[in-house]
N, C-alpha and C positions, 0 to 999 in steps of 0.2 A: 610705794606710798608717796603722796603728796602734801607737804608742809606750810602750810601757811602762817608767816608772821606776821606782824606789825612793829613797825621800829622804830621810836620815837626819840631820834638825838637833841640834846637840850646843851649847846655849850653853854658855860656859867664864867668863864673868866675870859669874855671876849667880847669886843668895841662891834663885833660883825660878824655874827652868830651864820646871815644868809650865807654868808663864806664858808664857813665850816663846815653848815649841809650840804651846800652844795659839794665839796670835797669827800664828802661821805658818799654821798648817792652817787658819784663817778667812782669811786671806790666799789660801789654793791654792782656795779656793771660789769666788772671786771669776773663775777661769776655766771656759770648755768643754770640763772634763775630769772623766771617773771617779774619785773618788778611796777607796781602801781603808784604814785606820787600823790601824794595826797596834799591837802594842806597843812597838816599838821604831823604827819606821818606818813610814812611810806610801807608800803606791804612787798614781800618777798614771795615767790609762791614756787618751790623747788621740791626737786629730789630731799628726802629729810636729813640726809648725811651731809648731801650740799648745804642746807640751808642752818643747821647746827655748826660747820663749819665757818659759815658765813659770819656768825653771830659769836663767835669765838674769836676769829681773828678779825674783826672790827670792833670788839672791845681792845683787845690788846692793843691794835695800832692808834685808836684812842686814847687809851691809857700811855702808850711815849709818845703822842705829838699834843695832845691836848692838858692844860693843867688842871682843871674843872669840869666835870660836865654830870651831866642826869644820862644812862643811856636807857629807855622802859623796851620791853619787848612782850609783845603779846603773842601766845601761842594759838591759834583758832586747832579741833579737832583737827585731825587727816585726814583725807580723801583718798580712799583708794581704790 
């Protein structure tokens, strides 16, 4: 089965917000997933185990490098 999300990172306590995405979406590379860039968001498109993983530990590493942030994720049906 195939996962498609939508990830929309929002730092809140930072002078250079483009910095921070940008250091996310090299982050989301680092897995076995599609990934689409958006303007406003970025979409993932993986194995569902990958991509529930994905979204697990980019909150966490979020949560110790970042002091503030919004993280939204939108889950679109599966494809299988």
């Amino acid at each position: 089965m195939t996962t498609i999300a939508q990830l929309t990172f929002i730092p809140l306590a930072t002078h250079n917000p483009t910095e921070k995405v940008q250091e996310l979406i090299e982050h989301l590379a680092q897995y076995d997933v599609k990934i689409e860039i958006g303007y406003l968001s970025s979409t993932v498109i993986g194995d569902t185990a990958t991509v529930f993983t994905l979204i697990r530990e980019v909150y966490e590493t979020m949560s110790l490098e970042q002091e503030r942030f919004r993280f939204h994720i939108e889950l679109l049906s599966p494809e299988k």
